[in-house]
C-alpha positions as CSV (number, residue, x, y, z in Angstrom):
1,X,25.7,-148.9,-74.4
2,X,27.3,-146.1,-76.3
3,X,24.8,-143.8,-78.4
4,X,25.6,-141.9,-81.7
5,X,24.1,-138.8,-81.9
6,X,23.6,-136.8,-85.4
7,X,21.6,-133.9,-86.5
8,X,20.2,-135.8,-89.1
9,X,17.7,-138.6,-87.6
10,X,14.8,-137.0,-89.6
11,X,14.4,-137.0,-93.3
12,X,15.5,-134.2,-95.3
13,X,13.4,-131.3,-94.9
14,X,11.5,-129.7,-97.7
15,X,12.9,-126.2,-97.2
16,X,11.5,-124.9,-100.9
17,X,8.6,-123.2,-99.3
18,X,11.0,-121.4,-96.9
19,X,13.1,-120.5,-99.7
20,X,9.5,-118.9,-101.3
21,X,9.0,-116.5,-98.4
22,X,12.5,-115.7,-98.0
23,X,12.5,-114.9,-101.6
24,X,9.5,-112.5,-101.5
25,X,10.5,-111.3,-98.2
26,X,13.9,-109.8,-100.1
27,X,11.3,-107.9,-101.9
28,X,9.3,-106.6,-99.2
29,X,10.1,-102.8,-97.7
30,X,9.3,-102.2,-93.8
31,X,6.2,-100.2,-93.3
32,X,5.8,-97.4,-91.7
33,X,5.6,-97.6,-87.8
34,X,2.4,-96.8,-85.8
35,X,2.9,-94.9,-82.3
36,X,1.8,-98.8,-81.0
37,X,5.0,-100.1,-83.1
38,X,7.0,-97.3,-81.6
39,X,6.0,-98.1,-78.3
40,X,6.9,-102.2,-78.5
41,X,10.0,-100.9,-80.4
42,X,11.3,-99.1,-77.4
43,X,10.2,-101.6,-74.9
44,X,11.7,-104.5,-76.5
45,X,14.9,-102.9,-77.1
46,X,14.5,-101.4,-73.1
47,X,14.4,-104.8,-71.6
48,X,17.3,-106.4,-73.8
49,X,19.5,-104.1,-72.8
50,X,18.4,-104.4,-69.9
51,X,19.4,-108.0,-69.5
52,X,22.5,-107.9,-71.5
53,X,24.4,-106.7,-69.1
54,X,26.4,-109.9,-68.5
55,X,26.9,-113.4,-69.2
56,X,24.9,-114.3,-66.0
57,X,21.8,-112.2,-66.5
58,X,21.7,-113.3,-70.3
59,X,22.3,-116.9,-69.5
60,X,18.9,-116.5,-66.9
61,X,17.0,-115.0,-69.5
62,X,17.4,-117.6,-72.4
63,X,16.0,-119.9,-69.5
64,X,13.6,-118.1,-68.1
65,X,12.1,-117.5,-72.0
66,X,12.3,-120.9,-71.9
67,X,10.3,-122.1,-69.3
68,X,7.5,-119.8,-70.6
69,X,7.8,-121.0,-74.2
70,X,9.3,-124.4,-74.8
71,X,8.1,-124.5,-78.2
72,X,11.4,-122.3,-78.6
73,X,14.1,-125.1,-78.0
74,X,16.6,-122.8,-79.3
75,X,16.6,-120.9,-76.3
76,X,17.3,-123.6,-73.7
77,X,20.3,-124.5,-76.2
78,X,21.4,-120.5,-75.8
79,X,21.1,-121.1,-72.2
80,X,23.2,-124.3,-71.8
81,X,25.9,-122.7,-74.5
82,X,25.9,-119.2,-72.9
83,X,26.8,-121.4,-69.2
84,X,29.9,-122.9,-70.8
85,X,30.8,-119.1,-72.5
86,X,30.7,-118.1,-68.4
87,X,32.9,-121.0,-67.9
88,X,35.4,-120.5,-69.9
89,X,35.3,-116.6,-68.8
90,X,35.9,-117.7,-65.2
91,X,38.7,-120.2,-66.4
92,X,40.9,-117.2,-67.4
93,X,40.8,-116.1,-63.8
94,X,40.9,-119.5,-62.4
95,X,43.3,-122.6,-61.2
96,X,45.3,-122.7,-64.6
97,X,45.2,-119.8,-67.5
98,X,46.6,-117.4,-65.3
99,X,49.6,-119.6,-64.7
100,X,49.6,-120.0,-68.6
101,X,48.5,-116.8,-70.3
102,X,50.0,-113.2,-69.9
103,X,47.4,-110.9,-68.2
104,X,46.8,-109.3,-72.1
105,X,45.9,-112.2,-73.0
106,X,43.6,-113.5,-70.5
107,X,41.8,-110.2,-71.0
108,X,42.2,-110.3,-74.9
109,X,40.2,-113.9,-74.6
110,X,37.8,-112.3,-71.6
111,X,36.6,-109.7,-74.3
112,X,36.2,-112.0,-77.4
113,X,34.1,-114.3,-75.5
114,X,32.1,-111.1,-73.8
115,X,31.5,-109.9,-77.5
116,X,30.2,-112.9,-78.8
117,X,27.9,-113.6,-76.2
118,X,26.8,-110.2,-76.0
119,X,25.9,-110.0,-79.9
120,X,24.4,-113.4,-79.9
121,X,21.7,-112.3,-77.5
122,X,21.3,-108.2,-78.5
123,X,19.9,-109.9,-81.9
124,X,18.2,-113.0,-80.8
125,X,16.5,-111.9,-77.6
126,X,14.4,-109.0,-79.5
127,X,13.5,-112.1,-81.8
128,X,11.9,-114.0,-78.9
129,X,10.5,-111.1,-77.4
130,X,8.4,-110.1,-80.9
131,X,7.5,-114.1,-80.8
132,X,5.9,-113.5,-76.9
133,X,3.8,-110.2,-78.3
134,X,3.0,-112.0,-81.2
135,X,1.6,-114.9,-79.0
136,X,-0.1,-112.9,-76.4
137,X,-1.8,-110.8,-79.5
138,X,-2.2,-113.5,-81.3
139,X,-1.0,-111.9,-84.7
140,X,2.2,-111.8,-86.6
141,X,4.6,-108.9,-85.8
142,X,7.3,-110.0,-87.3
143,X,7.1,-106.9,-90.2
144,X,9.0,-105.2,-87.1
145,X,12.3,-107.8,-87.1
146,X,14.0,-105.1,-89.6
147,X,13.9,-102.4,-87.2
148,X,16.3,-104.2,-84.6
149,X,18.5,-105.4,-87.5
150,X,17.6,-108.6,-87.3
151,X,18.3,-110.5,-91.1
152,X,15.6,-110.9,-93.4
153,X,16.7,-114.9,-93.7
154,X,15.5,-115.0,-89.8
155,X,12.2,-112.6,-90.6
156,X,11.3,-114.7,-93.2
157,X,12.3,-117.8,-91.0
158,X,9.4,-116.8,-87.8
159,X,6.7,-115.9,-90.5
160,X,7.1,-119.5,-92.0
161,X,7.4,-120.7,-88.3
162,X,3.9,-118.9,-87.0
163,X,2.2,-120.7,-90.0
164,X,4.1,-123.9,-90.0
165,X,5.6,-124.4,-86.2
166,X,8.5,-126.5,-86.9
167,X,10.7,-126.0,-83.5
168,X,13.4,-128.2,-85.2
169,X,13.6,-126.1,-88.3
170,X,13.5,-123.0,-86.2
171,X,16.5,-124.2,-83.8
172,X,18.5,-125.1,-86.7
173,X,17.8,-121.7,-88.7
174,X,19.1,-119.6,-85.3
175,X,22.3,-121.4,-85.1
176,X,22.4,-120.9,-88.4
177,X,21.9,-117.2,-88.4
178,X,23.8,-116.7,-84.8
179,X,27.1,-117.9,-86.4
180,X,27.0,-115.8,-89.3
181,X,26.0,-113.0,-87.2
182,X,29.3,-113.4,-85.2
183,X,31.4,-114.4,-88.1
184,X,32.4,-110.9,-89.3
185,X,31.9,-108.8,-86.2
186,X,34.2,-111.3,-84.3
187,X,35.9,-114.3,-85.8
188,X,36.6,-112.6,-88.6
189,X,37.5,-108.8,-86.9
190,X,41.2,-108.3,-87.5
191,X,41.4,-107.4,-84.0
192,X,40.0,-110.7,-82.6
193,X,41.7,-112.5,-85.4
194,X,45.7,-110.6,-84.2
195,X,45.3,-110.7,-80.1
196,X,43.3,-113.8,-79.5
197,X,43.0,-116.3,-82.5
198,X,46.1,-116.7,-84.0
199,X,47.8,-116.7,-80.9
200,X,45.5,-118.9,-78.6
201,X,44.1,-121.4,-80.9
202,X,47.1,-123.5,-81.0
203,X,47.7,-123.4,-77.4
204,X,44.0,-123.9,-76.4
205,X,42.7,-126.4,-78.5
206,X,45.8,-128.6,-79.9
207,X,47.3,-128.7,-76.5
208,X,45.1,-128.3,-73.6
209,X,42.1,-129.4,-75.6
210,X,39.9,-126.2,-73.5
211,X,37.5,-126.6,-76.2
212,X,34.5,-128.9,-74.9
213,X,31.0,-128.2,-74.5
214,X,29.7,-129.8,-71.3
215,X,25.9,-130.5,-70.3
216,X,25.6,-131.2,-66.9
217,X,22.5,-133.8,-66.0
218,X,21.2,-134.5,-62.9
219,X,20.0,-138.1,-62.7
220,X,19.1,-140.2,-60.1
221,X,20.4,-137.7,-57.5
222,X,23.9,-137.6,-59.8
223,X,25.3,-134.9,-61.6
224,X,26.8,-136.5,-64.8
225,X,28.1,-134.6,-67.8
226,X,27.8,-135.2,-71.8
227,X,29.2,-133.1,-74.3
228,X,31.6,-132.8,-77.3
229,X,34.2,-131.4,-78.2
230,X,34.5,-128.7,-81.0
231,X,37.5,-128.6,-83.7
232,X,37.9,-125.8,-86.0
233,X,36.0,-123.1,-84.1
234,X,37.1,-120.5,-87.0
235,X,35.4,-122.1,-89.3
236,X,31.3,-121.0,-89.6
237,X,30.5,-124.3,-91.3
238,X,32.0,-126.0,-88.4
239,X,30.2,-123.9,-86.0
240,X,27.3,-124.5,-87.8
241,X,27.7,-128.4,-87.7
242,X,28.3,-128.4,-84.4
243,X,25.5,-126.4,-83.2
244,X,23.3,-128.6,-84.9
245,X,24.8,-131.8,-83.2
246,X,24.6,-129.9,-79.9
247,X,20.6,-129.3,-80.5
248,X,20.3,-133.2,-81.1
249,X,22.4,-134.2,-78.1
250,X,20.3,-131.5,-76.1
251,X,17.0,-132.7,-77.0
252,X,17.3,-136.5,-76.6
253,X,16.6,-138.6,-74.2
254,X,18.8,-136.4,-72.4
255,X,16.3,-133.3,-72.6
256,X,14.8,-134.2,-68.6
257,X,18.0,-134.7,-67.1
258,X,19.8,-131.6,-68.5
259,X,16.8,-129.1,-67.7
260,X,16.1,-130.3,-64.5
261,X,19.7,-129.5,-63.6
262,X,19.7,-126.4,-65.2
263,X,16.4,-125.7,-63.7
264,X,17.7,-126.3,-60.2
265,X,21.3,-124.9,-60.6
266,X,21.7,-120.6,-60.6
267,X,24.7,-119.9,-63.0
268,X,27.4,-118.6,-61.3
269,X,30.1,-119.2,-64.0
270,X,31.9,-121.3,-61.3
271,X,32.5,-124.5,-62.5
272,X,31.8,-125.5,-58.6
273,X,28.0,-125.1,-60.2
274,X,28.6,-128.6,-61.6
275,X,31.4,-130.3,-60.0
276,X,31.5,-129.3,-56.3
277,X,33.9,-132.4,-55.4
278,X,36.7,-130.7,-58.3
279,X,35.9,-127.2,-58.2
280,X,35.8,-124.6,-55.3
281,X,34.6,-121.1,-56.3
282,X,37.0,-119.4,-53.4
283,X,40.8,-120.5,-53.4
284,X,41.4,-123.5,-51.2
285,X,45.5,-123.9,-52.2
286,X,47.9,-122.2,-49.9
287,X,49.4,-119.3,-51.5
288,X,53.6,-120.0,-52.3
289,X,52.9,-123.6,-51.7
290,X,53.7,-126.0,-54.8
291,X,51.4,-128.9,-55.1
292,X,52.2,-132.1,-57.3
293,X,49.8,-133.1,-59.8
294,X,46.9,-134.2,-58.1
295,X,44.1,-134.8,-60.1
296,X,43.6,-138.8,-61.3
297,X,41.1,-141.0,-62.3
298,X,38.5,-138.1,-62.2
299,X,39.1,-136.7,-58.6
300,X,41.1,-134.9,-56.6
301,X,43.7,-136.7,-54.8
302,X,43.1,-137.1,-51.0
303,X,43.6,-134.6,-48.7
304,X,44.6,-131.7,-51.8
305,X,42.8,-128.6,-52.1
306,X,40.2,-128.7,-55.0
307,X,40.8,-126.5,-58.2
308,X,40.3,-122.8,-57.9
309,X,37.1,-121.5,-60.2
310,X,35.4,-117.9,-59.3
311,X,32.6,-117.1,-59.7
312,X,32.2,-114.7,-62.8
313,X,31.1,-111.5,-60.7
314,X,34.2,-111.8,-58.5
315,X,36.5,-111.6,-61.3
316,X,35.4,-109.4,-64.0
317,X,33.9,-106.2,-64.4
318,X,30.8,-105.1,-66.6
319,X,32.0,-104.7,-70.1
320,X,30.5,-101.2,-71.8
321,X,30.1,-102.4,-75.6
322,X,30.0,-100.2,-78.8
323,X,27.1,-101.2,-81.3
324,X,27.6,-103.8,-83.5
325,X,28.3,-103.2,-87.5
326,X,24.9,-102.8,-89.5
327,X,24.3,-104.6,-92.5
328,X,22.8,-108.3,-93.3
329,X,24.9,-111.3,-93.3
330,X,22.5,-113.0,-95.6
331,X,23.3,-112.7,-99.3
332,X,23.4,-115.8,-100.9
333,X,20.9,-118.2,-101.1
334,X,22.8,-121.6,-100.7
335,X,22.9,-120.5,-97.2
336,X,19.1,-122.0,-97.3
337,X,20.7,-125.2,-98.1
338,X,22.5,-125.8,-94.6
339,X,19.4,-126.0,-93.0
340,X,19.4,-130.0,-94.5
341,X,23.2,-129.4,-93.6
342,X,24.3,-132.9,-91.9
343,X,25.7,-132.9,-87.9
344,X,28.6,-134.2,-87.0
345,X,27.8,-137.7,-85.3
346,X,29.1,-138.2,-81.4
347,X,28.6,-140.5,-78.5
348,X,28.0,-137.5,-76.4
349,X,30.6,-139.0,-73.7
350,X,32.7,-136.5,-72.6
351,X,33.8,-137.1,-69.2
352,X,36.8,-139.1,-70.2
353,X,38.4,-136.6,-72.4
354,X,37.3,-133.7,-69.9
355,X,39.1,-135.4,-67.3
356,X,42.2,-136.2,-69.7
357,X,42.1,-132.0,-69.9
358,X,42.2,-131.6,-66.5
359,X,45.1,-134.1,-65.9
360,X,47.2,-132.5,-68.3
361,X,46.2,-128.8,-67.1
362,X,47.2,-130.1,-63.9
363,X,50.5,-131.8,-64.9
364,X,51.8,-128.8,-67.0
365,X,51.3,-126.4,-63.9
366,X,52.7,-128.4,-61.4
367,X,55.8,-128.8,-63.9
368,X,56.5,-124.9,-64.1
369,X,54.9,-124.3,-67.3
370,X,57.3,-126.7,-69.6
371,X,54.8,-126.3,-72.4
372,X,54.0,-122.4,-72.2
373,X,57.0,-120.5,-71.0
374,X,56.8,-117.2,-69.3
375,X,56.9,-114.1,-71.3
């Protein structure tokens, strides 16, 4: 039986005593920092850069935070999203892009994806870390969120959350603040916006469709996948909708099958990770040798080599980022609003149209790029 999944299977939520404390919290000036504050400071910010180093270390960490506070759905959501971010890394150096993209390109898209996931965790991960101190000491320290440039809606956000531990509210306020964090330092950089949007969204999304979101389950001793598909990734709201739908699909009825695969599958950003039987993570084709299209009805024809997809290590190379821009996205408060901000309803079947992508990557390729031609 096909299942509709939307954001919005709760009532509204009363936000107005959020928008109180976020209110007073604009108000508020940081204190001044004991040698104790110092010293968390400095370790907190020593053990996210530590594990920020790549999209596989930061992928582990949302889940290992996860599996020591599940409270925290938000970060299993991180972890699953961050996966497909390696995914899509690992397609640029995989069966198809190269074959598609000019080497500029594939390294244009490499690095806007890198960025992304790389802000995303540098200012959520110290959020999750001041949440673990603040459990073990039992006491707010959430006065120190300023100090690692985290935005006062998100400060204000964890304060209402240690007195009032909604974990949906909380999910919904990260994706939130995640995607406006990203909005100006990447979507909207002119740099981002000239070498990889303008010239890749067409191509990408109108005709290869390479923009779905796949959770792998494991169920019954079966690995199935359910998804979506995004539209519109440039614009926030968008983002914003379908990060919410995302969080609903995620923690469903779904919830056991998708952590226990996560759980028992180490990210490699090979898509072997979930489809072993499609994907091989070292390159099975003979090289000069032309092969016909030869994936249908979800499988590999007989007897072909499986699609090439490396595992992310192989391919690229550590990334050395600058700092991100300071300053607080949040200054308007109708931005409390989208926190009642409706999903966008979805079956969460994706297999059908993932497999459509992969019949039609596989057809333009074997056809000599009829679609994209060389430059």
């Amino acid at each position: 039986m096909i299942r509709f999944f939307n954001v919005m299977k709760k009532n509204t939520k009363d936000i107005s005593p959020f928008k109180e404390a976020l209110h007073d919290h604009q108000l508020h000036t940081s204190p001044t920092l004991s040698p104790k504050d110092k010293h968390l400071l400095k370790t907190i910010q020593d053990k996210t850069q530590l594990l920020n180093k790549n999209n596989i270390m930061r992928t582990k960490a949302y889940l290992d935070y996860y599996q020591k506070h599940p409270e925290i759905q938000w970060s299993l959501l991180a972890h699953m999203v961050s996966r497909n971010a390696g995914w899509n890394m690992t397609d640029l150096k995989g069966e198809f892009l190269p074959k598609l993209l000019s080497p500029k390109e594939q390294n244009d898209f490499f690095h806007m994806l890198e960025r992304g996931n790389w802000l995303i965790f540098q200012d959520a991960f110290p959020q999750l870390l001041l949440y673990e101190e603040s459990k073990r000491k039992q006491k707010s320290l959430f006065y120190l969120l300023p100090y690692f440039g985290v935005s006062v809606f998100m400060k204000a956000m964890w304060e209402h959350f240690w007195k009032e531990p909604n974990q949906e509210l909380l999910s919904i306020a990260l994706i939130i603040n995640e995607q406006h964090y990203i909005e100006d330092r990447v979507i909207q950089n002119p740099t981002y916006q000239q070498s990889v949007l303008d010239i890749l969204e067409f191509q990408l999304q109108d005709v290869l469709s390479m923009n779905q979101m796949l959770f792998p389950c494991e169920e019954n001793n079966e690995i199935k996948l359910v998804g979506a598909t995004v539209h519109h990734f440039a614009s926030l709201y968008k983002r914003i909708e379908f990060g919410k739908s995302l969080y609903t699909l995620l923690f469903s009825d779904k919830l056991p099958f998708i952590s226990k695969w996560a759980k028992n599958k180490v990210h490699t950003g090979s898509r072997q990770d979930y489809w072993s039987n499609v994907f091989q993570d070292k390159k099975e084709a003979v090289p000069g040798v032309s092969y016909p299209p030869r994936f249908k009805n979800c499988s590999i024809s007989y007897n072909y080599p499986r699609f090439y997809s490396p595992q992310l290590s192989h391919v690229w190379k550590k990334v050395h980022h600058t700092s991100p821009q300071i300053g607080d996205w949040y200054h308007d408060e109708a931005v409390v609003d989208l926190l009642n901000m409706k999903g966008i309803p979805f079956t969460g079947e994706i297999k059908p149209q993932y497999c459509e992508t992969l019949e039609r990557l596989d057809l333009i390729v074997s056809t000599k790029n009829l679609i994209f031609p060389k430059r």
